[in-house]
DOLODO-634309 format. One record per residue: residue number from 1; residue in three letters; chain; x, y, z of N, C-alpha, C in turn. Coordinates in steps of 0.05 Angstrom, whole numbers. Atoms other than C-alpha are relative to their C-alpha. Last residue first. Layout:
DOLODO-634309
  resi  resn  chain     nxx     nyy     nzz    caxx    cayy    cazz     cxx     cyy     czz
   NUM   ALA      A       X       Y       Z       X       Y       Z       X       Y       Z
...
END
This chain:
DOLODO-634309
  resi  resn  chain     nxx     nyy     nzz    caxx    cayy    cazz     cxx     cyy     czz
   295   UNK      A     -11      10      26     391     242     224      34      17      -9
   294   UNK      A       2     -25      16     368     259     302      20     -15     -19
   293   UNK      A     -22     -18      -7     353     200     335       1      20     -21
   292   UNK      A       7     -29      -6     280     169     331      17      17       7
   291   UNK      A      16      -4      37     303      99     302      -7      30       3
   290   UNK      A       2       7      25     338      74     362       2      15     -28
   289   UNK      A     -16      -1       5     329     120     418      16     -10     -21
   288   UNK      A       4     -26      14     258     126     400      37      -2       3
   287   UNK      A       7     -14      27     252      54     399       6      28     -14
   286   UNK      A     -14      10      18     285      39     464       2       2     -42
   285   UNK      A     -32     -14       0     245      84     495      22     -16     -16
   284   UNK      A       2     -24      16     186      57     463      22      13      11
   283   UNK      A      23     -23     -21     200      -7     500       4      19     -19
   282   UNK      A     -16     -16     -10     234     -70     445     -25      25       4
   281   UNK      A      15     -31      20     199    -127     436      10      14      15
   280   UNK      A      12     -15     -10     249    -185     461     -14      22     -18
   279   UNK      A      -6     -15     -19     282    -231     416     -18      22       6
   278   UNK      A     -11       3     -28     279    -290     394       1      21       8
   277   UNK      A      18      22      -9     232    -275     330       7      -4      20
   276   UNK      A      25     -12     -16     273    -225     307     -16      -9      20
   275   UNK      A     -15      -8     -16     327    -282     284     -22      20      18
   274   UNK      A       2      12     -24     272    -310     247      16      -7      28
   273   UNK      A      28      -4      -5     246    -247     208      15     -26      25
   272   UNK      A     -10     -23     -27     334    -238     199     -35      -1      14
   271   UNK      A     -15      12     -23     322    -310     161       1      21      26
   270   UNK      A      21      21     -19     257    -292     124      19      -8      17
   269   UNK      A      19     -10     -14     301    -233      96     -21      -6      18
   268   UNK      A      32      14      -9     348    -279      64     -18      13      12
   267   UNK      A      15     -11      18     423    -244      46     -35      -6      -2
   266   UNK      A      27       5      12     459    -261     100     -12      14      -6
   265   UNK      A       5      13      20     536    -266     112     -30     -12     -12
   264   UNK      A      10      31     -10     538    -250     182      -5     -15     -27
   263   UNK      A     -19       7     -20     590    -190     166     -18     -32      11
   262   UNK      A     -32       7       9     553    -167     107      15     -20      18
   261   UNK      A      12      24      19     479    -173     140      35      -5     -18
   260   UNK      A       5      21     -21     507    -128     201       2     -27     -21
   259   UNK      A     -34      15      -7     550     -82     151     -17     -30      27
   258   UNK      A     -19       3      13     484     -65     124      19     -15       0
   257   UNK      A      12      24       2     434     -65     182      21     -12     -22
   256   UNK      A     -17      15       7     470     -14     212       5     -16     -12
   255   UNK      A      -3      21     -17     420      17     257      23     -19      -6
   254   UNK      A      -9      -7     -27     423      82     232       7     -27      15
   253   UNK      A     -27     -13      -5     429      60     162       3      -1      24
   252   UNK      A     -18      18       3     368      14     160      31       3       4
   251   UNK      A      -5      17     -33     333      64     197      21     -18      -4
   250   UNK      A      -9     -15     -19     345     115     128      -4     -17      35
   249   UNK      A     -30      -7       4     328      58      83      23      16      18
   248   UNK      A       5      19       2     258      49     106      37     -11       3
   247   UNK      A       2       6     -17     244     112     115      18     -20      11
   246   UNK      A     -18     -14     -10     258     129      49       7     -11      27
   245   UNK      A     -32       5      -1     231      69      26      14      15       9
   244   UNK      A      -2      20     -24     161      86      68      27      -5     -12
   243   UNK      A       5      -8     -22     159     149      20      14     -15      18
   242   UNK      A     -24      -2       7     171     104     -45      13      25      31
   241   UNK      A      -9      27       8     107      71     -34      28       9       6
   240   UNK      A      -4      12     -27      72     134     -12      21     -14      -1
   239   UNK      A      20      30      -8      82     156     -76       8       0      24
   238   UNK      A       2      11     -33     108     231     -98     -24     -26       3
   237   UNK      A      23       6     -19     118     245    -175       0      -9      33
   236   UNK      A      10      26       9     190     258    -193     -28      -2      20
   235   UNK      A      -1      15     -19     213     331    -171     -13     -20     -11
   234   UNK      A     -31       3      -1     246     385    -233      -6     -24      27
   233   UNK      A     -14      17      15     174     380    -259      26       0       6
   232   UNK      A     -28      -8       9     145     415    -189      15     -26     -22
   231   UNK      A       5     -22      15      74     400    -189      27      14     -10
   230   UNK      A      -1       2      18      74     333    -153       9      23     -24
   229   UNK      A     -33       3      -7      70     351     -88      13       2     -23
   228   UNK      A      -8     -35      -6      -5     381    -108      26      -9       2
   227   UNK      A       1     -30      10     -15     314    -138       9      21      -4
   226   UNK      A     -25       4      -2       3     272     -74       2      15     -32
   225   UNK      A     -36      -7     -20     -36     316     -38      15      -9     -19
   224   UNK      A       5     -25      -3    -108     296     -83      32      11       8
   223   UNK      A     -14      -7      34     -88     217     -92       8      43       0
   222   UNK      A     -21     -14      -2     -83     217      -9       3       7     -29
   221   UNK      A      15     -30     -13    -163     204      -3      37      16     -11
   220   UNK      A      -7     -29      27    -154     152     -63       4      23      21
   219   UNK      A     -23       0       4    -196     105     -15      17      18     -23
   218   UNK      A       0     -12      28    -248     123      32      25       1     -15
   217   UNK      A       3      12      10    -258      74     101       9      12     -31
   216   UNK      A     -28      13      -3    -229     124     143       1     -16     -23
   215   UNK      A       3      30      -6    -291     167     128      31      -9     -12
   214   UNK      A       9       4     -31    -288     247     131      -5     -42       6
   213   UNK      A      24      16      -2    -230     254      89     -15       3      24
   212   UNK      A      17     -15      12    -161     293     109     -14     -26      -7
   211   UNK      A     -17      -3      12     -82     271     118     -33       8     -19
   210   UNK      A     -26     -23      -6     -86     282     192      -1       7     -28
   209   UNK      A     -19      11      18    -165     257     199      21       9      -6
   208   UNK      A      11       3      36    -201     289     253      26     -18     -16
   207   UNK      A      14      27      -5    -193     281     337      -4      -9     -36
   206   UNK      A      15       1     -28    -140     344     334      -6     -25      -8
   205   UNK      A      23      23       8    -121     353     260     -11      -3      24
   204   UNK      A      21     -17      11     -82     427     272     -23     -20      -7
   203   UNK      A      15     -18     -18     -51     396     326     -14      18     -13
   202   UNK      A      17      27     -25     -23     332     291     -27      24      15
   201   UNK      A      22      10      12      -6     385     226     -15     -15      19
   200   UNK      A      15     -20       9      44     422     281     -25      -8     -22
   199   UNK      A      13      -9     -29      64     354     305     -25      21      -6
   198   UNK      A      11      29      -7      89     325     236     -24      10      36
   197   UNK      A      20       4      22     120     389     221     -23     -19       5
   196   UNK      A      24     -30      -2     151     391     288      -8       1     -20
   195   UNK      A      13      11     -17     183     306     275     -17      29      12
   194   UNK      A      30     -13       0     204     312     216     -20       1      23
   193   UNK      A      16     -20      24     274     318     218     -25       0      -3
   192   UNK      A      -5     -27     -15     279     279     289      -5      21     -25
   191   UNK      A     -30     -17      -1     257     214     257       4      24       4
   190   UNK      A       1     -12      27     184     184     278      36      17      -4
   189   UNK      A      -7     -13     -15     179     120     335       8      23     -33
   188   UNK      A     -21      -6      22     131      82     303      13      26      15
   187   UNK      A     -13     -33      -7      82      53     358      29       1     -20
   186   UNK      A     -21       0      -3      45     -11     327      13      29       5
   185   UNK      A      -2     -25     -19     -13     -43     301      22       1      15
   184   UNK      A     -22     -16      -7      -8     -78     247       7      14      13
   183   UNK      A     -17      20       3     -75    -104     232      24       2      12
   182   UNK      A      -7      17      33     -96     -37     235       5     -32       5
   181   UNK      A      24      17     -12     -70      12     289      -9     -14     -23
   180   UNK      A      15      20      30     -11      58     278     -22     -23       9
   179   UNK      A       4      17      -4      14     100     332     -24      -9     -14
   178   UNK      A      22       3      19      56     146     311     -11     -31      14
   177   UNK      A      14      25       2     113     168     369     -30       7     -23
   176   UNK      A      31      -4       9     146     233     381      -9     -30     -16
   175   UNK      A       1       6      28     210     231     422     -24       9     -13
   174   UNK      A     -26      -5       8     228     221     504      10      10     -40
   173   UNK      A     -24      20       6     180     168     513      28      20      -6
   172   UNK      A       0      15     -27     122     209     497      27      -6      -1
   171   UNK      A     -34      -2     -25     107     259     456      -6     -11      17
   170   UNK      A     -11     -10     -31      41     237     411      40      -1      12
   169   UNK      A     -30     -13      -5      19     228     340      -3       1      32
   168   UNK      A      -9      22       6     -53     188     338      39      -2       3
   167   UNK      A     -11      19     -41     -89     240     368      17     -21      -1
   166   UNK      A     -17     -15     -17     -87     287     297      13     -16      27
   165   UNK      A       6     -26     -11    -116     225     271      14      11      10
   164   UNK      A     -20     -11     -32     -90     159     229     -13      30       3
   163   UNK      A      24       5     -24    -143     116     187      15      17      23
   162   UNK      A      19      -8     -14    -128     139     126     -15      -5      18
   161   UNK      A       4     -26      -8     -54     131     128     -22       8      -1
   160   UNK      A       2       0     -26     -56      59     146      -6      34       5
   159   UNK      A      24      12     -13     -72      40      75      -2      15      31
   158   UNK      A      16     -11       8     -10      82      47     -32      -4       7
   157   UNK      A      17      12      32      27      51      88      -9      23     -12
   156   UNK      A      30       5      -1      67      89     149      -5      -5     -27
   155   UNK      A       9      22      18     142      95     142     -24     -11       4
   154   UNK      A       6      30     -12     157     135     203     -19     -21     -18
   153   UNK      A      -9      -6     -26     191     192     179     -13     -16      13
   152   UNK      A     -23       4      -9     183     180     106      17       8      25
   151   UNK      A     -10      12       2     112     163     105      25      -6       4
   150   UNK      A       7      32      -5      89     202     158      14     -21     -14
   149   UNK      A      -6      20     -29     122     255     141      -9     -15      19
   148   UNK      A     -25      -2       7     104     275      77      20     -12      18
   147   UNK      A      -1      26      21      28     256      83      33      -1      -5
   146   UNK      A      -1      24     -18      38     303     149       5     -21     -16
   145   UNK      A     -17      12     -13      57     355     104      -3     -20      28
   144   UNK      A     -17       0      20      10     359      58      23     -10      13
   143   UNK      A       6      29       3     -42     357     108      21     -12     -20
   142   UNK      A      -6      12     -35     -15     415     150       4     -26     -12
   141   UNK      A     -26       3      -4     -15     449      76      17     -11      24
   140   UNK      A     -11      17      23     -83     434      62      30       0       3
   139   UNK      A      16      29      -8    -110     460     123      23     -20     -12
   138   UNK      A     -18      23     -26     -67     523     128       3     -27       0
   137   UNK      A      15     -10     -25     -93     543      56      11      -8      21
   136   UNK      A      24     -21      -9     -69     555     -12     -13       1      28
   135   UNK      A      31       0      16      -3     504     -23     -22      26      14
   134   UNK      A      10     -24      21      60     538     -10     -29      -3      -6
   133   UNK      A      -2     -22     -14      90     498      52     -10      20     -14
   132   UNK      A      18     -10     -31      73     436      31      -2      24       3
   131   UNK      A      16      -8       6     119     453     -33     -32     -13      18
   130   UNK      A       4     -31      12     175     462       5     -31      12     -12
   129   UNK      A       9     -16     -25     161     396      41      -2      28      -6
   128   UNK      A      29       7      -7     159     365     -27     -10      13      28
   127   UNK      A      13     -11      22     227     389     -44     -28      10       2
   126   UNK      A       0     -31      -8     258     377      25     -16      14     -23
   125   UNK      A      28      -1     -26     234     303      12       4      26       3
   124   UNK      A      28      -7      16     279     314     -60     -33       3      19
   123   UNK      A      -4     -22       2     343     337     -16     -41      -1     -20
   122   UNK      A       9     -14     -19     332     280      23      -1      31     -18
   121   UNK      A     -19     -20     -12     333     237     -34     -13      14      19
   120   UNK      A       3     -16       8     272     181     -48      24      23      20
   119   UNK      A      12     -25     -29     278     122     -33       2      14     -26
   118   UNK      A     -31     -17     -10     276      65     -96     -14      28      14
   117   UNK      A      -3     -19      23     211      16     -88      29      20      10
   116   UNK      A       6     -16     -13     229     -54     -62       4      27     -14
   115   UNK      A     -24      -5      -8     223    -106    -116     -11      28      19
   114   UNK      A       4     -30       1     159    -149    -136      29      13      17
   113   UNK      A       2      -1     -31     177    -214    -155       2      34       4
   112   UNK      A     -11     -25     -10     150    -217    -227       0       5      26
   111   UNK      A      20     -29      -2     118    -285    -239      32      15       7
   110   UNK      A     -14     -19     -16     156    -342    -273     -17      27       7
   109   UNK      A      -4     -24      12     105    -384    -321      16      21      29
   108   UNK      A      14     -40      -7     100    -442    -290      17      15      -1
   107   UNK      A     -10     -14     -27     139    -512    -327     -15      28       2
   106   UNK      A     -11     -27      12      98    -549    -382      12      20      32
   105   UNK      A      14     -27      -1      94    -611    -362       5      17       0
   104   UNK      A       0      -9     -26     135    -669    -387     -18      22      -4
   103   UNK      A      13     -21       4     119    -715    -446      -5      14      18
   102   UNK      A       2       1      24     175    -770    -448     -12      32      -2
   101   UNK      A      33      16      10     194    -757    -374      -1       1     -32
   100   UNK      A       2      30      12     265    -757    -360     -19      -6     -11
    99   UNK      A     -19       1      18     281    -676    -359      -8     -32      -8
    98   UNK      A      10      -9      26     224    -675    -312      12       3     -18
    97   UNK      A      25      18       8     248    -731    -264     -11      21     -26
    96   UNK      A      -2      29      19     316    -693    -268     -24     -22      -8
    95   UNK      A     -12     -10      35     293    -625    -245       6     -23     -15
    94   UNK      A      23      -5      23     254    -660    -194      11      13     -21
    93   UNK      A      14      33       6     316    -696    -163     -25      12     -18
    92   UNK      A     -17      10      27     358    -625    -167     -16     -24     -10
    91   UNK      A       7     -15      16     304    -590    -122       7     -11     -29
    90   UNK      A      31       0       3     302    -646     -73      -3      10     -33
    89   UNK      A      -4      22      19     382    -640     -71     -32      -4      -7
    88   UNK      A     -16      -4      33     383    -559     -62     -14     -35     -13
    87   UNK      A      24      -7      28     328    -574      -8      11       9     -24
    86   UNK      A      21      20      11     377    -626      26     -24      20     -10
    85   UNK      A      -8      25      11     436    -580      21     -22     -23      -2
    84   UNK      A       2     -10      21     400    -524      54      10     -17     -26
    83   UNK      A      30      -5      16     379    -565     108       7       9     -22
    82   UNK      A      19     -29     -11     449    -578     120     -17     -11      -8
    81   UNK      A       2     -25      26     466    -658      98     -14      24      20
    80   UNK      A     -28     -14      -2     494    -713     158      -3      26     -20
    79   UNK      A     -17      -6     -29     432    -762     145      29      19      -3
    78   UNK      A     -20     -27       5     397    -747      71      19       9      32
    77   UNK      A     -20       7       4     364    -814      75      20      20     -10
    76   UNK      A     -18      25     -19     308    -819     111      20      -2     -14
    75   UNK      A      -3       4     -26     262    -759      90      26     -11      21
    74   UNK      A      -6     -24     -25     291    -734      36      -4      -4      23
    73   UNK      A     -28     -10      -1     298    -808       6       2      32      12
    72   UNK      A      -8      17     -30     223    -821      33      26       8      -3
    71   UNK      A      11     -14     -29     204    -750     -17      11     -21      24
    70   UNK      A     -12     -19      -2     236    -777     -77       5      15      25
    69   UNK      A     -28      10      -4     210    -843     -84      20      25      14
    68   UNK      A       2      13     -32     141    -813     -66      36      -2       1
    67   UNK      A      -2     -11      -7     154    -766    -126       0     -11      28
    66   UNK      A      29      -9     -12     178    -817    -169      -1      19      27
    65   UNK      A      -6     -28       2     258    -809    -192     -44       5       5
    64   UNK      A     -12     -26     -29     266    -862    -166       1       7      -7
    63   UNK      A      16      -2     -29     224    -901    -218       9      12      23
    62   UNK      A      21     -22      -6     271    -885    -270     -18      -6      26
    61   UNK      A      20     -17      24     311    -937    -253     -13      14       5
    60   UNK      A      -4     -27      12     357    -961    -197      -6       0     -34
    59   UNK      A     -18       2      35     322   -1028    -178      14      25       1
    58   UNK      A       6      -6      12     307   -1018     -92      15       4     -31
    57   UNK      A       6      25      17     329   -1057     -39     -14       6     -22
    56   UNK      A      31       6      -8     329   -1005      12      -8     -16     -22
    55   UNK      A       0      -5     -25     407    -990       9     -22     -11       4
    54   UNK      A     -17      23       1     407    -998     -64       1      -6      28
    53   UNK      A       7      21      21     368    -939     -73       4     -32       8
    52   UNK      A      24      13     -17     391    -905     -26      -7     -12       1
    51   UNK      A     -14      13     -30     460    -901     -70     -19      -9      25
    50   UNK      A      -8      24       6     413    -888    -130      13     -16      26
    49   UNK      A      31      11       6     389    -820    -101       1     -33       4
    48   UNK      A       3       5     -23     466    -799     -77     -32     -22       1
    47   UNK      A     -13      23     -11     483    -818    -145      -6       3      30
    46   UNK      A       2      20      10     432    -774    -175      11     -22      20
    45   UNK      A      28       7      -7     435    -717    -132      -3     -30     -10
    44   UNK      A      -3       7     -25     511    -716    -141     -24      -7      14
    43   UNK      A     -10      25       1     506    -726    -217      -3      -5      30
    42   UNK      A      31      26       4     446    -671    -215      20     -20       8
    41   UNK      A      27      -4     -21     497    -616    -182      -9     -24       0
    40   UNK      A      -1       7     -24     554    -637    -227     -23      -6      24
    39   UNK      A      -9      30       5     523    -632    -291       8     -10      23
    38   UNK      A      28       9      -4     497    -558    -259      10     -26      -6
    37   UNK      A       4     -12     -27     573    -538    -250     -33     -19      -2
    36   UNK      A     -22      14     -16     600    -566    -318     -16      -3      36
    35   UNK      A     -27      -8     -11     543    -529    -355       9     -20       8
    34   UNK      A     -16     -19      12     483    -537    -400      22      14       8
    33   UNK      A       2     -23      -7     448    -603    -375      24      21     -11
    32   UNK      A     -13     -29      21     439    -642    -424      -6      12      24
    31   UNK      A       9     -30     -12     384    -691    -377       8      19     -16
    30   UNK      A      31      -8      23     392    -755    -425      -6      22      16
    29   UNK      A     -10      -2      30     483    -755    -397     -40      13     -16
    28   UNK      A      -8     -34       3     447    -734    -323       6       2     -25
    27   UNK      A      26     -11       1     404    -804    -328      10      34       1
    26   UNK      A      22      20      27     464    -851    -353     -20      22       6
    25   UNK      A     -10     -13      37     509    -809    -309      -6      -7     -25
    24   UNK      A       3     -33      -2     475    -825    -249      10      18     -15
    23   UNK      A      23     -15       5     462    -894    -259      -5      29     -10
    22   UNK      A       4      12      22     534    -917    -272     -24      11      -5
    21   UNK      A     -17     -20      20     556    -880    -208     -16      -3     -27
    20   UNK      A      16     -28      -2     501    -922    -177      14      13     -11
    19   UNK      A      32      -4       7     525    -981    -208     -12      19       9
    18   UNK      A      -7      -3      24     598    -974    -188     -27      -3     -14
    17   UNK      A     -15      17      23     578    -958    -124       0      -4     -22
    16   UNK      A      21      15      19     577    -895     -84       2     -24     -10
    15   UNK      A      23      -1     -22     620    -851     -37     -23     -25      -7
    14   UNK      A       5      34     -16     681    -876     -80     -22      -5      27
    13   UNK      A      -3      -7     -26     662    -819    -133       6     -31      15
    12   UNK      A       4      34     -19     652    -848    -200      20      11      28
    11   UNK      A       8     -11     -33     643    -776    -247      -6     -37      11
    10   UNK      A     -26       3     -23     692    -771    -303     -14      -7      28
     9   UNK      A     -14      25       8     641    -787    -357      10      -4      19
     8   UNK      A      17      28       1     595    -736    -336      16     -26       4
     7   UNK      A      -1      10     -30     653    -681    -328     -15     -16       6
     6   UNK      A     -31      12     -21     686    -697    -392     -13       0      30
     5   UNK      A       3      39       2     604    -696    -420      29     -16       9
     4   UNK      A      21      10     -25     598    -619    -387       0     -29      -9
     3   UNK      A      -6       4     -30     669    -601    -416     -19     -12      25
     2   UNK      A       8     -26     -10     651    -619    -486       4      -3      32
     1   UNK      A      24      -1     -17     685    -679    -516      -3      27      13
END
């Protein structure tokens, strides 16, 4: 016998009874599932299923594995289980109702989860600031380098960057602050490397656009800049996108975020959103000391 039908066979736990055991390896044996580990999974979904079952006066047959059936057993009968443990078992009960059906539905097509873009070196942001510093006119080369440091000095969108003005930078707080507006509105405290480049373009934009256009609304305005950055084949095209990773990456350091998510053992990003969530918004001094220290 194959190791996933020794572990079928073998499975009569004494949590259960001998008819729910009986069930749950009668409907994992027509599942095939393709390991030891997953065979397991369903048997325990199964027999916990069946075990309800029986509890609420119900046959064990297919019919628990209906979606109502499925849903009151999460409700009312997953007492003493994590959460995470009762949406593993959920997940396992519909994998088995569609393994049981004669003519099941075609499972959705997996989309592409979009991944975060890779930074960009410091030595290659020095690249692009180099070539700021060469283009043909003051203007263009204020604007060059604000699009340079904005994104990776306070990780501004690409959306948000044409709506930001020379007035939009300010020293306050001890630092130099972006203050982003938008949906999102929000003081970005900017990192100490760019933070006189970033000024010196603020004061050559005054009340105007930092990164150029005369309507906020106009889109593509940064295609032009990122172009001219572009020009050196020993530097990989310049994106915003990959801009804000620098950024992005470089706070993540300062702050630690690393050894934090190591050491608490989480990998979930919606979980640290709902750790955030308790706690205080932090004052622009706190920010600049933060995130606006020298690198």
């Amino acid at each position: 016998m194959s190791p996933v039908s020794l572990a079928i066979a073998a499975y009569a736990p004494c949590s259960v009874s001998a008819g729910a055991g009986a069930f749950a390896r009668e409907v994992v044996r027509r599942a095939a599932p393709q390991s030891r580990q997953r065979a397991k999974a369903l048997l325990f979904a199964a027999g916990r299923l069946a075990a309800f079952a029986q509890r609420v006066g119900l046959e064990p047959d297919e019919a628990l594995f209906s979606e109502a059936t499925v849903e009151r057993f999460i409700l009312v009968g997953c007492e003493g289980l994590a959460p995470a443990s009762v949406r593993t078992l959920r997940t396992n009960l519909r994998a088995l109702a569609r393994s049981l059906e004669r003519y099941p539905q075609p499972s959705p097509t997996p989309l592409v989860r979009e991944r975060a873009k890779r930074p960009y070196s410091l030595a290659e942001i020095d690249g692009y600031l180099r070539l700021a510093a060469a283009l043909s006119t003051e203007r263009r080369r204020r604007r060059a380098s604000a699009l340079v440091c904005l994104g990776a000095g306070a990780g501004v969108i690409a959306g948000e960057l044409r709506q930001l003005r020379g007035s939009d930078v300010a020293e306050r707080a001890g630092g130099v602050l972006v203050l982003v507006g938008g949906s999102r509105a929000r003081s970005v405290p900017v990192l100490a490397r760019y933070r006189q480049p970033l000024l010196e373009a603020a004061a050559l934009a005054g009340e105007r656009l930092i990164v150029g256009g005369r309507e906020p609304g106009r889109r593509n305005v940064s295609d032009a800049l990122c172009a001219a950055l572009s020009a050196d084949s020993a530097l990989p095209r310049l994106e915003p996108g990959r801009l804000r990773s620098s950024w992005l990456v470089e706070c993540a350091r300062q702050i630690g975020l690393a050894a934090f998510m190591q050491a608490a053992g989480i990998r979930c990003s919606q979980r640290l959103g709902d750790l955030a969530a308790q706690l205080p918004e932090a004052s622009e001094h706190e920010l600049i000391a933060l995130l606006g220290a020298n690198m």
